[in-house]
N, C-alpha and C positions, 0 to 999 in steps of 0.2 A: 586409462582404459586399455583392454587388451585389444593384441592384433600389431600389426606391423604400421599401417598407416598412421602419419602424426594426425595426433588432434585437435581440429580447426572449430570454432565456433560456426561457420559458417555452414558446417555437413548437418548442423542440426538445428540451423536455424527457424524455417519453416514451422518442423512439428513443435520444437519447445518453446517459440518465442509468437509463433504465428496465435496460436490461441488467445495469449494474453494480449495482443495488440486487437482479437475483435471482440475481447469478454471489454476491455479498456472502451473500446468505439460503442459497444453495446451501450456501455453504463454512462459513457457520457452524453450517448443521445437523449439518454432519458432522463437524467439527474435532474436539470433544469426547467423540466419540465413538471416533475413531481409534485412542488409546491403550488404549480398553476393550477394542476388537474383535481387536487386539492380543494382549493378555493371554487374552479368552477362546480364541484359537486357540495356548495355551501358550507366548506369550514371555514373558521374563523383562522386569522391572519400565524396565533398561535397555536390552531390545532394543524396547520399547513406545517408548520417548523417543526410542531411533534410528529408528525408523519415523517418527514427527512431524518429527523432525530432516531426512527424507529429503524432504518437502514443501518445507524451504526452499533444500535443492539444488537438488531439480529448477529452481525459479525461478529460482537464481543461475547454473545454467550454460546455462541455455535462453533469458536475454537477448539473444544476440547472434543466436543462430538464431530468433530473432523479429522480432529490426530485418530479416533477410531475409526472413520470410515476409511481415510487411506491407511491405516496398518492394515486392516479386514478387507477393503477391496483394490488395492494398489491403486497407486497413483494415475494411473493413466487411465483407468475408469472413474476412478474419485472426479477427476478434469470434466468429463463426458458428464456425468452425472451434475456437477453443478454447472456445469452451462446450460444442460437443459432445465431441471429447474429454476433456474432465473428465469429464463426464454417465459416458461411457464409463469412464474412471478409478475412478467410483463404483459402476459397476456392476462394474465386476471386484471392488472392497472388499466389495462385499455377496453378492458369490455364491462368493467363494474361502473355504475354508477351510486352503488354503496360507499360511504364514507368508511366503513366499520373493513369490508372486502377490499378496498383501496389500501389501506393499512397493513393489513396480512397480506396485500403485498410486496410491499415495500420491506417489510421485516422477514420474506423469503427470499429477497434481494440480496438483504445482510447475511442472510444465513449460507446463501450460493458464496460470496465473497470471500467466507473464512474455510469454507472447503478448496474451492478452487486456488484460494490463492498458498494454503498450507501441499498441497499436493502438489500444485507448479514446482514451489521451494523444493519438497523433498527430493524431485523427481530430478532436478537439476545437479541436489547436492552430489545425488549419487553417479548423476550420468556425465557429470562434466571432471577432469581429474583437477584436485584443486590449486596446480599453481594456474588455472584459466579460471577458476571459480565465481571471483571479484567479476573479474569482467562478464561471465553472465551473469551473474546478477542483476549489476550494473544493467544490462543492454536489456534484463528482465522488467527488471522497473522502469526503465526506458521504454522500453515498447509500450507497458502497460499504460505510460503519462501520452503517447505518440498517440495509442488511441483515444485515452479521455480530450486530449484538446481538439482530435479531427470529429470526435463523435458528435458536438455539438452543431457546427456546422451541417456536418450530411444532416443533422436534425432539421434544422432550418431553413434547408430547400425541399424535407420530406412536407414540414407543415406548411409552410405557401402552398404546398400542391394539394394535400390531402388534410391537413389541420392536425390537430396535436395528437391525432390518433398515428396520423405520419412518424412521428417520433417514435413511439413504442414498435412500431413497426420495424424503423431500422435497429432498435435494439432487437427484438425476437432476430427478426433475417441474420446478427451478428453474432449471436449467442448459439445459432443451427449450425452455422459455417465454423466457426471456432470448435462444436461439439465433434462434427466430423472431423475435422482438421486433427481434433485433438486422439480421436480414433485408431488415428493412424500411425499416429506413435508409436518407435519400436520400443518391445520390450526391453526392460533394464538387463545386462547379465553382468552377474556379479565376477568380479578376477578369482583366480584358483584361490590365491593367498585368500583372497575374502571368504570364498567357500569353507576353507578350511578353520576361519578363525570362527564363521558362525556356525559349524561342525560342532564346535570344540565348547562354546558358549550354549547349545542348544540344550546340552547337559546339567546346565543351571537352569535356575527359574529364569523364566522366561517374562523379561522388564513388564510391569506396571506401570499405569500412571501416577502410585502413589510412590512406588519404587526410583521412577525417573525423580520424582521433586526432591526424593529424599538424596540420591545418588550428586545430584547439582542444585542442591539449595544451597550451597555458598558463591555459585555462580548467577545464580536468578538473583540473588539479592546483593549483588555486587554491580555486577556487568550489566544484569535485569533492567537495574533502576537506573543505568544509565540511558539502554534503552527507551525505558520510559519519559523519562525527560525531552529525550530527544524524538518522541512520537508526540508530545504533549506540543512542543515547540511546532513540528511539522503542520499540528492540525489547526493550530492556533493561527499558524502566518495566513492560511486560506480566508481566515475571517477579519486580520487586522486590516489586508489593504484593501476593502471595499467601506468597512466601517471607518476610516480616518478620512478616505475620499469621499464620504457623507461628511465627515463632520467636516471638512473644509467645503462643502457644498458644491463641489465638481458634479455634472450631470453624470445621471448612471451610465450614457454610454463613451463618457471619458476613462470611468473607473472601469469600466467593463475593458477597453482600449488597455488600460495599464496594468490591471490582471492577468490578462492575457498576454501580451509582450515577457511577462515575468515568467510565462510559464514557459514561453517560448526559446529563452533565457535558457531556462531548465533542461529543454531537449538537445541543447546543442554540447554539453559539457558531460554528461552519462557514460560513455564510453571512456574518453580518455581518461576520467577518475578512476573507473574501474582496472586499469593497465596500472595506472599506479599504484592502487591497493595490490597488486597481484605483484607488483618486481618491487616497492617499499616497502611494503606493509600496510596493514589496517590503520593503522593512526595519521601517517601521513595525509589519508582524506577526510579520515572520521574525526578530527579534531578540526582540522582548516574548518572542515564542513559548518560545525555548530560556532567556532569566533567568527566566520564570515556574515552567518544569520543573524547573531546575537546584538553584531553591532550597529546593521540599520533598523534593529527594532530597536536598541535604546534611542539612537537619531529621530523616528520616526514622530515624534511627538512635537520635534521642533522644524518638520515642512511646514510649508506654508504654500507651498502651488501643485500644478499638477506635475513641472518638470522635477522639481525636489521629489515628490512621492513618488516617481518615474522610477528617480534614480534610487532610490531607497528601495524595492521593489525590485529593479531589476538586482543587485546585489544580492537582495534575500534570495532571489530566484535563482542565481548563481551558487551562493551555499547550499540550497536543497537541489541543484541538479547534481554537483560535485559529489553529492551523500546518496545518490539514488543507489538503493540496492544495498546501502548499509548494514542496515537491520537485518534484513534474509544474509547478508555474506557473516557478519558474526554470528549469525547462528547455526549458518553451516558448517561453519567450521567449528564450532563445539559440541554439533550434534553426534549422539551417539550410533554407531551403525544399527545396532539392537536399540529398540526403541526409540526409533527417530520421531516418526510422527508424532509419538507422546511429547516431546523434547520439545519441537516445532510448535504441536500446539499451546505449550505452556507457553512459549517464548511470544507468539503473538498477541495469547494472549492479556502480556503484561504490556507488549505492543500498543493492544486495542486500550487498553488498561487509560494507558498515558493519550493517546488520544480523546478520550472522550473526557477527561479529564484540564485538560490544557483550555480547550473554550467556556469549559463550564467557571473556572478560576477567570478568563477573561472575563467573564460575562460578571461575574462577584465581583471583581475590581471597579469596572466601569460602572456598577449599579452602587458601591459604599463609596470611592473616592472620585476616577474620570477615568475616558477610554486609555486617554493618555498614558494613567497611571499603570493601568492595566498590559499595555501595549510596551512601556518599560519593563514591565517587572517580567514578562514574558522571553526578552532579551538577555535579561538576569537568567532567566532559567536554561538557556542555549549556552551562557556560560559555564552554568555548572555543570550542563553535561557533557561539553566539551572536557571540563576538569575530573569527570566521574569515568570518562572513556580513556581519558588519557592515563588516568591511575591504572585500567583494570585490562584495556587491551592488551595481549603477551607481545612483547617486540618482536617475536616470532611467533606469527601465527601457526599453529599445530595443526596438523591434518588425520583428524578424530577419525 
């Protein structure tokens, strides 16, 4: 960045990293809650799962109409704009007693999700210089996991007090404060060189989104599907260690205890992986990341208590803390300056792609063979995306 002062992550802490730790706290007051408020407005046990389920649509199909609203209204109102409609989202969850109105808003949840979280990235790519990059990201997705795991608790002392309307509550109040926060944001300015090269480029057509896929369709479908593997894996481990701690018959709030410690796991290791993606290189973490995962999900079939799933669990939670910020850091660094958010939103959403993807293939495995089988072949697939990142990451990462 220009100007004479070095460049510390910490001068821009607050405005870049403060939003995502209350949209994080937001969404995790009321995540847990979703399914319940569901049920008490008389769905059935499966239309409660299809309402949660309908969160991660909304995000999967509102990526690409998000690379448009941050190219069209920058990023730092892009930010503004889906905090507040979430806030909004959460207030229609807490004041409907419609099943039908409950749902729409849950799917405007997903839809805040794939705005907010594509504009953080761009906003980041551009304003942090990229031998610091890794490490914001890193401390991005870090902040963002710092608020989903405190969000739950503030939940928990809101409804003793006030009852599950108390939860939606501290989500809106986190999603207001984040909106300002995010307000306040300085504008991005671009360095001379950059003026000049997008001067100089203004002259040509000016990127598409059909022109982006076509310009990097050897990288979507290379680097892409490693990506995807490795979102598939991600969303996958959320749902193996409470379903394995069922099927050994541990009470739910032993499995709650051991999911939790994993995540906790998670938040402690986010920084120093991102300093080593940043002075090693990408693979250095992106690789360890997915054989560290891989391996106590093949183990994971042969625990038998709750100290074996403990430790199987914390490990998994060690390789995705190690990786936090992966995905957004390789895709910053092969986003293009002209048309980034198109870039971005393809990239997520091959992201979203492999997440919603990864539980659906659990759930087919444990329904034709056993969880078990399911929960191995899931470690199988960390492997291979360890081997599809390590093929396609550049042993010097490029600064696009």
């Amino acid at each position: 960045m220009p100007g004479s002062t070095p460049f510390t992550l910490r001068s821009i802490a607050v405005s870049a990293f403060g939003p995502s730790l209350l949209f994080g706290l937001g969404e995790g007051a009321i995540l847990p809650v979703i399914p319940l408020s569901a049920r008490t407005m008389g769905g059935s046990v499966s239309m409660a799962a299809l309402i949660v389920t309908l969160i991660g649509v909304g995000s999967l199909i509102s990526n690409i109409p998000a690379s448009l609203i941050t190219m069209h209204r920058g990023e730092r109102w892009a930010i503004v704009a889906a905090a507040v409609w979430c806030a909004l989202a959460m207030t229609l969850c807490a004041w409907t007693d419609h099943l039908g109105l409950f749902a729409l808003g849950a799917f405007m949840i997903g839809m805040s999700q794939a705005v907010f979280s594509l504009a953080r990235q761009s906003y980041l790519t551009e304003a942090v210089p990229p031998e610091f990059r890794a490490r914001a990201m890193s401390t991005l997705g870090g902040a963002m996991r710092v608020g989903l795991f405190i969000g739950p608790f503030v939940a928990a002392a809101a409804i003793h007090r006030w009852g599950i309307a108390g939860a939606y509550g501290v989500g809106v109040g986190a999603l207001i404060v984040a909106a300002a926060v995010a307000a306040r944001m300085p504008d991005l300015e671009a360095s001379p060189a950059t003026d000049a090269a997008a001067s100089d480029t203004l002259s040509a057509a000016r990127p598409t989104l059909g022109s982006t896929v076509r310009d990097h369709h050897r990288l979507f479908i290379t680097l892409g599907i490693g990506v995807m593997l490795v979102s598939a894996v991600r969303a996958t481990r959320q749902a193996v260690i409470p379903l394995w701690a069922d099927h050994l018959a541990l009470a739910p709030s032993v499995a709650a205890l051991i999911y939790g410690l994993a995540g906790g796991v998670e938040l402690l290791v986010f920084y120093p992986a991102g300093k080593v993606m940043d002075q090693k290189g990408r693979r250095w973490v992106a690789v360890p990341s997915m054989l560290i995962m891989g391996l106590p999900l093949m183990l994971m079939p042969f625990t038998h208590s709750a100290t074996t799933l403990l430790l199987a669990a914390a490990v998994i939670g060690f390789g995705n803390g190690i990786g936090s910020g992966m995905v957004m850091t390789l895709g910053a660094d092969h986003s293009p300056r002209l048309g980034r958010a198109h870039f971005l939103g393809v990239w997520r959403l091959m992201s979203d792609i492999g997440s919603s993807c990864g539980p659906a293939l659990l759930s087919f495995l444990a329904a034709t063979l056993s969880l078990g089988a399911g929960i191995a072949v899931t470690g199988l697939i960390a492997f291979a995306a360890a081997a599809q990142l390590a093929y396609w990451i550049p042993r010097a990462h490029a600064d696009d």
